[in-house]
PDB file as gemmi writes it, atoms N, CA and C in Angstrom:
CRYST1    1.000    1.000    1.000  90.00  90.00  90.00 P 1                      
ATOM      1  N   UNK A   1       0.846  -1.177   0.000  1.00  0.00           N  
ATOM      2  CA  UNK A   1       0.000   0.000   0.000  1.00  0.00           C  
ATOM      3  C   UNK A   1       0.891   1.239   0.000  1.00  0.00           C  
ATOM      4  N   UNK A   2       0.515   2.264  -1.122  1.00  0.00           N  
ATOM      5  CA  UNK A   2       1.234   3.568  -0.956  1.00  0.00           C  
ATOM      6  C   UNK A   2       0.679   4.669   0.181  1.00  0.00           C  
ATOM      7  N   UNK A   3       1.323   4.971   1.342  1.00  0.00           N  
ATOM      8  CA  UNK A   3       1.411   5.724   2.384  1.00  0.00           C  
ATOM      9  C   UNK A   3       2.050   6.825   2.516  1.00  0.00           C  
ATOM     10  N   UNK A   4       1.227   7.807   2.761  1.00  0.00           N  
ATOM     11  CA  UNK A   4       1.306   9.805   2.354  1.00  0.00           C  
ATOM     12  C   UNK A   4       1.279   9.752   4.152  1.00  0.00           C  
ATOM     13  N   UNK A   5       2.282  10.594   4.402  1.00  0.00           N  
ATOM     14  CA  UNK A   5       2.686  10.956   5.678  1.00  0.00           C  
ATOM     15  C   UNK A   5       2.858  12.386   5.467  1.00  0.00           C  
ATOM     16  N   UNK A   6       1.936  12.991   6.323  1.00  0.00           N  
ATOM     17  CA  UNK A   6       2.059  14.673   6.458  1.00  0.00           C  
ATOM     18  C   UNK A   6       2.069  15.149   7.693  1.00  0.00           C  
ATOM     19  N   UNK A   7       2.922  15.649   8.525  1.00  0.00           N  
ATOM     20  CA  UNK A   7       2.814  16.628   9.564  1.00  0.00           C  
ATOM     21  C   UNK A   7       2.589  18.304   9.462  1.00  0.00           C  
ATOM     22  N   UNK A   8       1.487  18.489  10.447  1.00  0.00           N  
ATOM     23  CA  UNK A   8       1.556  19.906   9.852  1.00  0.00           C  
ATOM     24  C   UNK A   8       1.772  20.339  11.477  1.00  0.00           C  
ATOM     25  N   UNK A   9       2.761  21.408  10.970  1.00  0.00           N  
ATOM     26  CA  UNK A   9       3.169  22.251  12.220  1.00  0.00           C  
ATOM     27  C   UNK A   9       3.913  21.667  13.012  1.00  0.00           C  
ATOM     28  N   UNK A  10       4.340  20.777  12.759  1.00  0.00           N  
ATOM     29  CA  UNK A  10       5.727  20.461  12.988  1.00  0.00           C  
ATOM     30  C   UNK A  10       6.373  19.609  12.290  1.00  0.00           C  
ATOM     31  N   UNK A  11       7.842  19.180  12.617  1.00  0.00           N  
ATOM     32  CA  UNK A  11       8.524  18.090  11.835  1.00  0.00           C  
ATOM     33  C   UNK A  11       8.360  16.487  12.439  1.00  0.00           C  
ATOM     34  N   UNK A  12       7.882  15.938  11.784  1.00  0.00           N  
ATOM     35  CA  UNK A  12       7.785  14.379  12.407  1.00  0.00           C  
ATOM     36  C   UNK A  12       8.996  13.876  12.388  1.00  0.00           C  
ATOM     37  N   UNK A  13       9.838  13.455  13.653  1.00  0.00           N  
ATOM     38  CA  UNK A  13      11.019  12.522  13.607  1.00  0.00           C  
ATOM     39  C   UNK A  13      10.824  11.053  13.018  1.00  0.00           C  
ATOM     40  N   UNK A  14      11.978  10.568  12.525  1.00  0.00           N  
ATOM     41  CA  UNK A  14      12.014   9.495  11.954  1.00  0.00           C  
ATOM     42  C   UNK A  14      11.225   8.309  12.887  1.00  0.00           C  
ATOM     43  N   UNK A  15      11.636   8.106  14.249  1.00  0.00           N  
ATOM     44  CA  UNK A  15      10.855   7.021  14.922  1.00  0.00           C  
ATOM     45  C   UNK A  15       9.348   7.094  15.015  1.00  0.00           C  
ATOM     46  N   UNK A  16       8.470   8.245  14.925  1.00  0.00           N  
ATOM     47  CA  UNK A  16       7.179   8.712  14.208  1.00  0.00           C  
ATOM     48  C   UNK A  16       6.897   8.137  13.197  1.00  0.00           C  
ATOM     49  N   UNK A  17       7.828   8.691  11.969  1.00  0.00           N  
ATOM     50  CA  UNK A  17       7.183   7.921  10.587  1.00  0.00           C  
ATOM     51  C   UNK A  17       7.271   7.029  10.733  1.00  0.00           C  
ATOM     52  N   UNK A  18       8.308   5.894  11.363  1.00  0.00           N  
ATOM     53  CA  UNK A  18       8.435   4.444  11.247  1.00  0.00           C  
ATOM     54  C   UNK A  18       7.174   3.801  11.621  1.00  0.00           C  
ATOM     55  N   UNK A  19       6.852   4.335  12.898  1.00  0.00           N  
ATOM     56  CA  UNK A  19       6.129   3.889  13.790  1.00  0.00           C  
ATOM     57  C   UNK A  19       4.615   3.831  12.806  1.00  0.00           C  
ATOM     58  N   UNK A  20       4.345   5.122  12.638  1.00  0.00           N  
ATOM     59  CA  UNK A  20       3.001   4.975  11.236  1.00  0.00           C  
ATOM     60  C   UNK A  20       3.351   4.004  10.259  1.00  0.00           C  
ATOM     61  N   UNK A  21       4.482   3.926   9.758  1.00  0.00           N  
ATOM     62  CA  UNK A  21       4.682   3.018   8.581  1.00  0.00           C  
ATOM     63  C   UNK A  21       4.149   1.768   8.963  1.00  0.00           C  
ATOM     64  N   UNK A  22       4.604   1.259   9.890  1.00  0.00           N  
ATOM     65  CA  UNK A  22       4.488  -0.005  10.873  1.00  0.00           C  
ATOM     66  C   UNK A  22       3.182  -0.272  11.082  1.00  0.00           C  
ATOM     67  N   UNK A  23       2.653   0.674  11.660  1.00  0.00           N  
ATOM     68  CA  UNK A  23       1.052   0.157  11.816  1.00  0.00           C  
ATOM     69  C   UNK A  23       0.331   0.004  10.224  1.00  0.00           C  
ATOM     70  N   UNK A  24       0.458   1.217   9.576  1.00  0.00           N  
ATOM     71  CA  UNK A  24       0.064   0.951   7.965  1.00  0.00           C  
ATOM     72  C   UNK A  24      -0.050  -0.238   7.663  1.00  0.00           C  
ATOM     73  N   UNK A  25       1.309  -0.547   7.952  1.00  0.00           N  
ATOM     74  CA  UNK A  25       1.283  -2.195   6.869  1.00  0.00           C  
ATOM     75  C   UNK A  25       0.649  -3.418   7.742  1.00  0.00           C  
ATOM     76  N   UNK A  26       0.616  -2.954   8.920  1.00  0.00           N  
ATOM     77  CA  UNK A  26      -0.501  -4.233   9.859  1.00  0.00           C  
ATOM     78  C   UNK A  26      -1.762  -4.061   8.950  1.00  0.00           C  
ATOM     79  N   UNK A  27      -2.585  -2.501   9.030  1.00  0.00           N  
ATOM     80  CA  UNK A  27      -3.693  -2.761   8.034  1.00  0.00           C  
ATOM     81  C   UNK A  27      -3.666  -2.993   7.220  1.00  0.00           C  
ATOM     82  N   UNK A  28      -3.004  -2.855   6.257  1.00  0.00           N  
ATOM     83  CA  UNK A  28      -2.672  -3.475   4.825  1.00  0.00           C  
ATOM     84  C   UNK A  28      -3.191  -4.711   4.669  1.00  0.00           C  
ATOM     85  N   UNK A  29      -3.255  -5.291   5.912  1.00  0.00           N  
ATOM     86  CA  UNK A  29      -3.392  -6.959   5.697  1.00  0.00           C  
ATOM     87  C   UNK A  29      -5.208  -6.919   6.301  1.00  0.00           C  
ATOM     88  N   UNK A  30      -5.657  -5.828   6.657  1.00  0.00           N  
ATOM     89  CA  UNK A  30      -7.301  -6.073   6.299  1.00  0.00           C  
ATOM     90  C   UNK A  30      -7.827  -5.775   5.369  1.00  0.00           C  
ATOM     91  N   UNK A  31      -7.010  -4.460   4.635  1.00  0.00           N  
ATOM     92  CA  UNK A  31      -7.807  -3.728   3.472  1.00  0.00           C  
ATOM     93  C   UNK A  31      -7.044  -4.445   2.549  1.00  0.00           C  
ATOM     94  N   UNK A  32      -7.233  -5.297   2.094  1.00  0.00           N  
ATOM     95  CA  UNK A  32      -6.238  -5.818   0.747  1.00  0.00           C  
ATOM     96  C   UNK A  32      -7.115  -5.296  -0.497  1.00  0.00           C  
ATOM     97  N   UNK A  33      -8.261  -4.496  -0.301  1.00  0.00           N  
ATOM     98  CA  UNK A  33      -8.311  -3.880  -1.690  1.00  0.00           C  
ATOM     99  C   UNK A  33      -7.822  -2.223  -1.845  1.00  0.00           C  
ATOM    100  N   UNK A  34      -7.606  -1.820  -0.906  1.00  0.00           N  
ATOM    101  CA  UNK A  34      -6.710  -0.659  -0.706  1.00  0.00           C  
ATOM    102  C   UNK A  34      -5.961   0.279  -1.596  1.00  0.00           C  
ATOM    103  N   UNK A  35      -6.517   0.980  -2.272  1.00  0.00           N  
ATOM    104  CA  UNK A  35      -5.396   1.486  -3.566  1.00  0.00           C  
ATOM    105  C   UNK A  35      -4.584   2.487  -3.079  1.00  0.00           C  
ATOM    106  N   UNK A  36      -4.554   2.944  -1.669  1.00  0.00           N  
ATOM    107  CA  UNK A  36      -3.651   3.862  -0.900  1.00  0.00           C  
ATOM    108  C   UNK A  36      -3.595   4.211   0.395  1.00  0.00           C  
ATOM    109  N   UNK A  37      -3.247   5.036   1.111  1.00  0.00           N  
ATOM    110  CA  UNK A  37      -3.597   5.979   2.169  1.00  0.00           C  
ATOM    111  C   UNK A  37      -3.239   7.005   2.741  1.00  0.00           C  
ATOM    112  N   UNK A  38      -3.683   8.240   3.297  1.00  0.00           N  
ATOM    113  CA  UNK A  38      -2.920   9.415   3.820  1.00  0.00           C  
ATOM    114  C   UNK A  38      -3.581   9.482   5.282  1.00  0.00           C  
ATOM    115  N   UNK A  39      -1.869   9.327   5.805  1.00  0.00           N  
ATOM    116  CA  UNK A  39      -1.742   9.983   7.248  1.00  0.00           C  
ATOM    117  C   UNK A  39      -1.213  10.809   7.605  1.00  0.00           C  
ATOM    118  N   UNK A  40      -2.198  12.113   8.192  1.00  0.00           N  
ATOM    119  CA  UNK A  40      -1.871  13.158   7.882  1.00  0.00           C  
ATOM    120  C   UNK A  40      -1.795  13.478  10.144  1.00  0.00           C  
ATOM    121  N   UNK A  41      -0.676  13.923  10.397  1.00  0.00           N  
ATOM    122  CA  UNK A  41      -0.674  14.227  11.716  1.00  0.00           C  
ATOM    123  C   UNK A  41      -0.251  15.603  12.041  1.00  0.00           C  
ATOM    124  N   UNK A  42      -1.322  16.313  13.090  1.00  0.00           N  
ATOM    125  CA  UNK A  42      -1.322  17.539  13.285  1.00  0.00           C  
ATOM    126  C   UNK A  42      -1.217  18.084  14.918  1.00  0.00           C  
ATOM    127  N   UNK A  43      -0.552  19.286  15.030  1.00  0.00           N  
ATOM    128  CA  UNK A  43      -0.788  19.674  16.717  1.00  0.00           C  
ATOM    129  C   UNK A  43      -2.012  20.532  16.432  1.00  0.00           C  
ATOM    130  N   UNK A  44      -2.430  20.453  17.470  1.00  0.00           N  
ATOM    131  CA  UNK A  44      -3.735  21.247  17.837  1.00  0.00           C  
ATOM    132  C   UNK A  44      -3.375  22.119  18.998  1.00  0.00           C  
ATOM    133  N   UNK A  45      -4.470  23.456  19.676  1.00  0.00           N  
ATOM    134  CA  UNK A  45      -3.901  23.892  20.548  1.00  0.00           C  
ATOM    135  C   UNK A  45      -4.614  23.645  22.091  1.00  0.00           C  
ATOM    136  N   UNK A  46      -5.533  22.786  21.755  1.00  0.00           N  
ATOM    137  CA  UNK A  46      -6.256  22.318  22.889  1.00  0.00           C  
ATOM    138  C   UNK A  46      -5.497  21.344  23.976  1.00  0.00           C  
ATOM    139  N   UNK A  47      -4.744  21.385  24.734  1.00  0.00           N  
ATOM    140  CA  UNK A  47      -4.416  20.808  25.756  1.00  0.00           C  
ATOM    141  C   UNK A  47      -5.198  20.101  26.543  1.00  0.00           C  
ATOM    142  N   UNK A  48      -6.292  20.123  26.714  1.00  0.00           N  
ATOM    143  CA  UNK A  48      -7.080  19.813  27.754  1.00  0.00           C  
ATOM    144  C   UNK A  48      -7.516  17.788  27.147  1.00  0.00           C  
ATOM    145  N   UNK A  49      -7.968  17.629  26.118  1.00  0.00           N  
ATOM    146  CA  UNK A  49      -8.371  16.692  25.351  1.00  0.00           C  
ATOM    147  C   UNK A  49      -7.080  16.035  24.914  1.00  0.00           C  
ATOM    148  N   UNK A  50      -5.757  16.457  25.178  1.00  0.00           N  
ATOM    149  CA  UNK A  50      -4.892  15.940  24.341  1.00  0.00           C  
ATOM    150  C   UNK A  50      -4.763  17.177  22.694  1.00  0.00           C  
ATOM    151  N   UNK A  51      -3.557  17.272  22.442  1.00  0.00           N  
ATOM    152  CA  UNK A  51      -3.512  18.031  21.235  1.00  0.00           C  
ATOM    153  C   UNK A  51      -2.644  17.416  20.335  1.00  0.00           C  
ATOM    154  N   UNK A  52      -2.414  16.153  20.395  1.00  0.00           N  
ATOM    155  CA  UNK A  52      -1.788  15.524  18.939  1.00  0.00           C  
ATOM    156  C   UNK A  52      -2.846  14.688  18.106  1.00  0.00           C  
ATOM    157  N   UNK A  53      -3.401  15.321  17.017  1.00  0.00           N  
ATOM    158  CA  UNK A  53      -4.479  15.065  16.382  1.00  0.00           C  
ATOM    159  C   UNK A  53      -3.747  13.847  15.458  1.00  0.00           C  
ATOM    160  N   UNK A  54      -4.266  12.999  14.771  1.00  0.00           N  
ATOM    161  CA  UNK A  54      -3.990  11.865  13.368  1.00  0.00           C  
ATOM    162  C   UNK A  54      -5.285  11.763  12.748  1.00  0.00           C  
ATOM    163  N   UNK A  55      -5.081  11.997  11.289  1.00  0.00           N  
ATOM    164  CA  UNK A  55      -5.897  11.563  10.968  1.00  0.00           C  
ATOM    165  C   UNK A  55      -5.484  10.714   9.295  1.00  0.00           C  
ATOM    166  N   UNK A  56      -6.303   9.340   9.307  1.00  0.00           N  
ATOM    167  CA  UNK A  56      -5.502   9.045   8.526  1.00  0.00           C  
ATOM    168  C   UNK A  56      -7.480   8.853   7.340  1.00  0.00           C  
ATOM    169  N   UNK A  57      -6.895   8.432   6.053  1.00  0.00           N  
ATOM    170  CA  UNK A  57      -7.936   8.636   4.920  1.00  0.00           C  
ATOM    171  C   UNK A  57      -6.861   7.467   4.239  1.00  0.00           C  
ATOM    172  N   UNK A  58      -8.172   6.208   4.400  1.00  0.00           N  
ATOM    173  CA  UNK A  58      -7.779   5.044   3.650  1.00  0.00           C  
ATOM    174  C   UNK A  58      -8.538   5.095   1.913  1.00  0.00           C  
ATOM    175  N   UNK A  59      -7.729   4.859   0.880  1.00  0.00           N  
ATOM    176  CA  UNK A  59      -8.303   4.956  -0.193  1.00  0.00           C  
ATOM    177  C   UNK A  59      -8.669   3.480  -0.515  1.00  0.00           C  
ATOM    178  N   UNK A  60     -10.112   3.258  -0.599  1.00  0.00           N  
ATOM    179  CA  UNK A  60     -10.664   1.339  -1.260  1.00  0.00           C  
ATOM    180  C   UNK A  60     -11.873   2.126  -2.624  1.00  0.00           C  
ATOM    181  N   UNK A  61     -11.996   1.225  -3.516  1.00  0.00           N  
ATOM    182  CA  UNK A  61     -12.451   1.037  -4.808  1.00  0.00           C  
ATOM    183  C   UNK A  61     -14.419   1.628  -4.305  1.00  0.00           C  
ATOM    184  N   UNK A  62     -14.319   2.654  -4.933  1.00  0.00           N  
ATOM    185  CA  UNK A  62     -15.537   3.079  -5.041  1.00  0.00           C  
ATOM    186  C   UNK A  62     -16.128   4.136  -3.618  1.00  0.00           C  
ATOM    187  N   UNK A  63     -15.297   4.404  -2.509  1.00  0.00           N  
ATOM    188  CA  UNK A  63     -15.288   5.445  -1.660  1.00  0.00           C  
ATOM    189  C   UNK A  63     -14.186   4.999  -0.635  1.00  0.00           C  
ATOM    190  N   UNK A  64     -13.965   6.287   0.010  1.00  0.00           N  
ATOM    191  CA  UNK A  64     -12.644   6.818   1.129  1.00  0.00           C  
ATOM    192  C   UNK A  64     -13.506   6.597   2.317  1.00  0.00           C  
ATOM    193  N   UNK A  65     -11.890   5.944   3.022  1.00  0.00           N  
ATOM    194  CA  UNK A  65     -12.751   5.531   4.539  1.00  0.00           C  
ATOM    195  C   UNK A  65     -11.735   6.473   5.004  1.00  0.00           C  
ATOM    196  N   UNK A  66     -12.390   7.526   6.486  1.00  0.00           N  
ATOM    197  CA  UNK A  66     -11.218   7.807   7.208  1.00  0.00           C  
ATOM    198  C   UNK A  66     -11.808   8.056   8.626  1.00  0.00           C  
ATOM    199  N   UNK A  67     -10.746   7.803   9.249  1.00  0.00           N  
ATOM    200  CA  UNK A  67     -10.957   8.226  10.725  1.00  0.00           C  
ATOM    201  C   UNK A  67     -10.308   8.972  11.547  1.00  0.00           C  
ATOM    202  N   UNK A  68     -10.422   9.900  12.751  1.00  0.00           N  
ATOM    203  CA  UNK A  68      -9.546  10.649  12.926  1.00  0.00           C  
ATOM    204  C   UNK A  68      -9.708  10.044  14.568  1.00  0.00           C  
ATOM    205  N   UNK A  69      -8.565  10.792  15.323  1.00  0.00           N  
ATOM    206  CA  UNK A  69      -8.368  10.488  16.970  1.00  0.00           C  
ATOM    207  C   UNK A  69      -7.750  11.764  17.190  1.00  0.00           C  
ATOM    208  N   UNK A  70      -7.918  12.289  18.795  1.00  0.00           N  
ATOM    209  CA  UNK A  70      -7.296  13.025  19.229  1.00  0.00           C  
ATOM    210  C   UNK A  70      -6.468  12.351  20.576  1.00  0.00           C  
ATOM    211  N   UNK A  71      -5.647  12.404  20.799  1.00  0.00           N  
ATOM    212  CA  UNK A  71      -5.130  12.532  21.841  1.00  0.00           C  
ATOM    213  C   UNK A  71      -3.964  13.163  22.281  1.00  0.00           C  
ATOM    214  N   UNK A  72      -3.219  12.787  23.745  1.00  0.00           N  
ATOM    215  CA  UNK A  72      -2.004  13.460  24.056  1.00  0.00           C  
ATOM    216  C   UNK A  72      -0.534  12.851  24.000  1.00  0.00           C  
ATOM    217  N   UNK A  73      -0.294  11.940  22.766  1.00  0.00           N  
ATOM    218  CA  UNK A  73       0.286  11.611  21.973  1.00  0.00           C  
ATOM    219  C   UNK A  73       0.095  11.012  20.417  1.00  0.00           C  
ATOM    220  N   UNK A  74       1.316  11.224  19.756  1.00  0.00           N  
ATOM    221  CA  UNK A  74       1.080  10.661  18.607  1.00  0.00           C  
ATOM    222  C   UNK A  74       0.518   8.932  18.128  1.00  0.00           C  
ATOM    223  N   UNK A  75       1.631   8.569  18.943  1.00  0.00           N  
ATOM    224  CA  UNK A  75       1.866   7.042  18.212  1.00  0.00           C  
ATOM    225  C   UNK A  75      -0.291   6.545  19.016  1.00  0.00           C  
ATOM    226  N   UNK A  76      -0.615   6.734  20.011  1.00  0.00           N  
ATOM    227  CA  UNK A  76      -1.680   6.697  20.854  1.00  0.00           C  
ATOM    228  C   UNK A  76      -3.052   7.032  19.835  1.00  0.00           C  
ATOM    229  N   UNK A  77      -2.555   8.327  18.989  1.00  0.00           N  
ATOM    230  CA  UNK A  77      -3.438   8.676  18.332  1.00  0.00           C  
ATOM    231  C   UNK A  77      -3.878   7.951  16.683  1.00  0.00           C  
ATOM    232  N   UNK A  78      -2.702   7.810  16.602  1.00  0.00           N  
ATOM    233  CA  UNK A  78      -2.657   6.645  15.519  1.00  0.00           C  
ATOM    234  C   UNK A  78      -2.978   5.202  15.508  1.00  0.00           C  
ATOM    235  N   UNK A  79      -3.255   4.280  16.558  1.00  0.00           N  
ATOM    236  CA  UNK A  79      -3.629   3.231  17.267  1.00  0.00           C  
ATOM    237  C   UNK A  79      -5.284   3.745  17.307  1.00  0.00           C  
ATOM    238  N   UNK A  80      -6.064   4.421  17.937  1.00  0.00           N  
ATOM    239  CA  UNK A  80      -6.946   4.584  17.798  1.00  0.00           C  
ATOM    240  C   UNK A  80      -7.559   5.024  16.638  1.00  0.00           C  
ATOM    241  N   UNK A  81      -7.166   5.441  15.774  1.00  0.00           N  
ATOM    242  CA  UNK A  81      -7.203   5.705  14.592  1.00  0.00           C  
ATOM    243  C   UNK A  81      -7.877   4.478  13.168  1.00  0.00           C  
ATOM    244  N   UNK A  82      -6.225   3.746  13.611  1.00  0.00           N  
ATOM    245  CA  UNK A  82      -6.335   2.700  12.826  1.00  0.00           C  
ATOM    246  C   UNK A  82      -7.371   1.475  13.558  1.00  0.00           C  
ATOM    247  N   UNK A  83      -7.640   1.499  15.060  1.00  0.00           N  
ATOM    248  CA  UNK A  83      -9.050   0.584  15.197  1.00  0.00           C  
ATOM    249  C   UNK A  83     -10.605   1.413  14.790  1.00  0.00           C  
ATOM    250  N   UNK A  84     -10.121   2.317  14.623  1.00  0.00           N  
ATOM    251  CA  UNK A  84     -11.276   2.788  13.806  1.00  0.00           C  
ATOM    252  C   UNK A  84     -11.731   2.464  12.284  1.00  0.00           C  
ATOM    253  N   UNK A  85     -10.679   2.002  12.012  1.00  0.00           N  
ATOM    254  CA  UNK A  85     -10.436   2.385  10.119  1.00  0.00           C  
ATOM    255  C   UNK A  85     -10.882   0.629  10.311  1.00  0.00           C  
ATOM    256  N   UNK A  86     -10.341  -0.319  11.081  1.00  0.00           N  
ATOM    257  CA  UNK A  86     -10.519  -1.895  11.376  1.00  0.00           C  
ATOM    258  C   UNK A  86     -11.873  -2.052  10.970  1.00  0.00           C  
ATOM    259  N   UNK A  87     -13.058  -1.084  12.257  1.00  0.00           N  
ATOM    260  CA  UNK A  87     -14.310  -1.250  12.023  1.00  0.00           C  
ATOM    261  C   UNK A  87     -14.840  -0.994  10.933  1.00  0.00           C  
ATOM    262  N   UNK A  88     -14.578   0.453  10.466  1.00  0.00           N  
ATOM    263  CA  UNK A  88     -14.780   0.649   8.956  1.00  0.00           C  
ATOM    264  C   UNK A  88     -14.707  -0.139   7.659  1.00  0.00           C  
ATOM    265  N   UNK A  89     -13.382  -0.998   8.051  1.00  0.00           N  
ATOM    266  CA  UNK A  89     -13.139  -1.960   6.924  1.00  0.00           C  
ATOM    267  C   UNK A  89     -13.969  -3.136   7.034  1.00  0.00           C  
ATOM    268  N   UNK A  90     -14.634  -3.345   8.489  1.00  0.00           N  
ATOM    269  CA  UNK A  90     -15.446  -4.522   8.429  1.00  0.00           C  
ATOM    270  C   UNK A  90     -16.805  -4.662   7.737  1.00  0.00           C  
ATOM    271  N   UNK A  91     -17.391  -3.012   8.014  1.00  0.00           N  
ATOM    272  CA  UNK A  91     -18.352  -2.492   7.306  1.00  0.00           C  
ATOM    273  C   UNK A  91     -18.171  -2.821   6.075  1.00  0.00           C  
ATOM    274  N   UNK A  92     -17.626  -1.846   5.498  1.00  0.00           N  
ATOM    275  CA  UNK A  92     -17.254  -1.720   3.447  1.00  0.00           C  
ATOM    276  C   UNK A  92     -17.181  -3.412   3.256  1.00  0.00           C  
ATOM    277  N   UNK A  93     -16.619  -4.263   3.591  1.00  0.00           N  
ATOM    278  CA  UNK A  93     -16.185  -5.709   3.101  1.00  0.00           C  
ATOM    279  C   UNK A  93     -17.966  -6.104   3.448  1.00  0.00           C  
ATOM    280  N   UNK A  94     -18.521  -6.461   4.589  1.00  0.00           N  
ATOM    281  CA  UNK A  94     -20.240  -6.611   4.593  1.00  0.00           C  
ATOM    282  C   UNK A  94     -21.131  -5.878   3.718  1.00  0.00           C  
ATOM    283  N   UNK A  95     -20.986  -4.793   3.372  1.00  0.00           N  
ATOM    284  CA  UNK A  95     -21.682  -4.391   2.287  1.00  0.00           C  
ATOM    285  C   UNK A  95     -21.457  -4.408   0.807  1.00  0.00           C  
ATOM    286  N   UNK A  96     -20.148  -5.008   0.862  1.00  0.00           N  
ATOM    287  CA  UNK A  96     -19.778  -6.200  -0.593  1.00  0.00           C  
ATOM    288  C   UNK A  96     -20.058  -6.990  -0.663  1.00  0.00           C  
ATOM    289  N   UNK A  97     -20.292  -7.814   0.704  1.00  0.00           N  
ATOM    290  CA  UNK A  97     -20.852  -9.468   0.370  1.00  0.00           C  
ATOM    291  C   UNK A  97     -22.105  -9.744  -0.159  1.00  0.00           C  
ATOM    292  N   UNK A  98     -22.984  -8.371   0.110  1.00  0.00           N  
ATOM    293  CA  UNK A  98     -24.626  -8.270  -0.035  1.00  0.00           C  
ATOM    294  C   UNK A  98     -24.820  -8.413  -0.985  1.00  0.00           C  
TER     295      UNK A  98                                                      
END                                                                             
């Protein structure tokens, strides 16, 4: 799967991207019809909720799944993220079988 990594407002260190890369390719192995994805990670200025936002936008054949998380880390926010995108993918695959 091709994986778009964007930080905005700041610079993502390398153990960051890895770390997204890493989970990516765990999903990879639910969405196997997958023609891409962008994870796009942002600071926010809300402290209170956590302010490291992720949001990632899985590309599958015929509409975009995405989900977003907030919390008060990255890698945290991306984990919740991607069990979001899990459920999503369970959806889209049940409404193919129909």
């Amino acid at each position: 799967m091709n994986v778009q990594i964007q930080s905005v407002k700041f610079d993502a260190d390398r153990k960051l991207v890895e770390f997204v890369e890493a989970k990516m390719a765990k999903l990879d192995r639910f969405a196997d019809r997958s023609t891409g994805a962008e994870v796009i990670l942002k600071l926010d200025k809300d402290q209170d909720q956590g302010n490291k936002v992720a949001t990632i936008t899985l590309r599958m054949p015929g509409e975009d799944l995405v989900a977003c998380h907030r919390s008060r880390t990255f890698e945290e926010s991306v984990d919740e993220a991607i069990d979001a995108l899990k459920r999503q993918i369970d959806k889209f695959k049940g409404k193919l079988e129909k």
